[in-house]
C-alpha distance (Angstrom), angle and dihedral (degrees) to the residues before:
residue distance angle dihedral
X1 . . .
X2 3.58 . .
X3 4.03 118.5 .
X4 3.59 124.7 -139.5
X5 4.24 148.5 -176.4
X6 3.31 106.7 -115.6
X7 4.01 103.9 -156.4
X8 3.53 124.2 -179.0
X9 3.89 122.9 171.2
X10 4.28 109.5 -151.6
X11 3.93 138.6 172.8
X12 3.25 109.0 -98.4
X13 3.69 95.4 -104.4
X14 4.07 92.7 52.6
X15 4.07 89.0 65.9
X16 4.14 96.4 92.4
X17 4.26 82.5 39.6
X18 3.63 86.6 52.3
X19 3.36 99.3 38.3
X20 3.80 96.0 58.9
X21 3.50 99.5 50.0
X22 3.32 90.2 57.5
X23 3.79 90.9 52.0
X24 3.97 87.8 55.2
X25 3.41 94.5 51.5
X26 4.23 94.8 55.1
X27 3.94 96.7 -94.7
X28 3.93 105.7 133.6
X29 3.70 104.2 170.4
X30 3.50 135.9 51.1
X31 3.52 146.5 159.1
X32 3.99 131.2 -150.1
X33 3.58 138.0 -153.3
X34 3.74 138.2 -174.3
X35 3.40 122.4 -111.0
X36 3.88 140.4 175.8
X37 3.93 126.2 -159.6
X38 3.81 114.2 -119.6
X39 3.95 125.7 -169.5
X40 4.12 92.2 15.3
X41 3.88 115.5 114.8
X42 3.71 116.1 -90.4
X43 3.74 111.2 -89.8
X44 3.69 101.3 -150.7
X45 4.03 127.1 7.1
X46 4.12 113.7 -165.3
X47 3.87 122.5 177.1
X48 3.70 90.5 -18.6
X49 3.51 99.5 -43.5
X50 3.99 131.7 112.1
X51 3.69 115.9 -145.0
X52 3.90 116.1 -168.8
X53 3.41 107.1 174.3
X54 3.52 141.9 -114.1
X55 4.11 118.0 -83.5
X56 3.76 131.5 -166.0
X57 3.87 126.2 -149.2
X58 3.83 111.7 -139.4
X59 3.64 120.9 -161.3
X60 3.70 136.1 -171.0
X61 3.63 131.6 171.0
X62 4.10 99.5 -145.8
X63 4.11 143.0 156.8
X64 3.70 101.8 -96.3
X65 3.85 99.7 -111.0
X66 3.51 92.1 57.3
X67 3.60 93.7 40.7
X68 3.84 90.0 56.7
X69 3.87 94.9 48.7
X70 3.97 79.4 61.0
X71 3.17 103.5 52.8
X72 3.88 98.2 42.1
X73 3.76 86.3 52.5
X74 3.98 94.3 48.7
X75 3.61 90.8 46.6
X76 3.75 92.2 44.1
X77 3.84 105.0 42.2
X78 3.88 100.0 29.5
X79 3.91 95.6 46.7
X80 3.73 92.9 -116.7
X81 3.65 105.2 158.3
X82 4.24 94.8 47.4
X83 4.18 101.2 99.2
X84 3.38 121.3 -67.6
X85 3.48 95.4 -5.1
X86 4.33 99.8 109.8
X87 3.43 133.5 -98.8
X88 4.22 138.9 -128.7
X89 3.96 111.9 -142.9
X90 3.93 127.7 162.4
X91 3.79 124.3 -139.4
X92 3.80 117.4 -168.1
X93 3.77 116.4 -110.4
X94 3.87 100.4 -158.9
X95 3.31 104.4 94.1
X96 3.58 92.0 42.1
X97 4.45 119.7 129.1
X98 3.76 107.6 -126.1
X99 3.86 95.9 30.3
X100 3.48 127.2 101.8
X101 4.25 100.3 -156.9
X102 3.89 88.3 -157.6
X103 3.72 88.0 63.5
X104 3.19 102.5 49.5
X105 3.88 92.1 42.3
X106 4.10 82.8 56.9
X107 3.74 92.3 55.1
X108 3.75 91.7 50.8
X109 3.70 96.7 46.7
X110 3.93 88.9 39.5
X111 4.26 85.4 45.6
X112 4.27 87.9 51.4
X113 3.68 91.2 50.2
X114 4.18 90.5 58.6
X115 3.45 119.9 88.3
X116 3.91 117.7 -114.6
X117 3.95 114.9 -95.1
């Protein structure tokens, strides 16, 4: 079983959206950052002012397959890949310094064997 980081960049009001597919899929943990866009054209300009939006960083540390089904749905149902609009990618965490891939394939395993809440 391969282990991966399951990254997906949102608008701010995608994160519960996100979130819950996520859940459906077998993902029970995640953890969310804030982000900004820099260097992209403004989205919206008002009385002289540009408004951007606000953007969330989702992370998950999953086993690849189910990492994928994630990100194809978030990219699918949430619009991701239209412009400007975010975008769910994995990156493979086995060959990573710092992280032991047999722990982190025990707290999946040990996460799959908990009921959902």
């Amino acid at each position: 079983m391969s282990t991966v980081l399951l990254v997906a960049v949102v608008a701010d009001e995608h994160e519960e959206a996100a979130v819950a597919i996520a859940r459906e899929e077998g993902a029970q943990g995640v953890t969310v950052l804030p982000g900004r866009g820099i260097s992209f054209p403004e989205h919206i300009t008002f009385f002289g002012l540009t408004y951007r939006g606000l953007e969330k960083v989702l992370l998950w540390t999953l086993d690849a397959e189910t990492a994928e089904t994630i990100a194809q749905r978030l990219n699918r149902e949430l619009d991701l890949l239209q412009p400007f609009q975010g975008l769910a990618f994995c990156i493979a965490l086995d060959h990573a310094d710092g992280i032991d891939p047999q722990q982190i394939r025990d707290h999946i395993t040990a996460q799959r064997t908990q009921p959902h809440r």
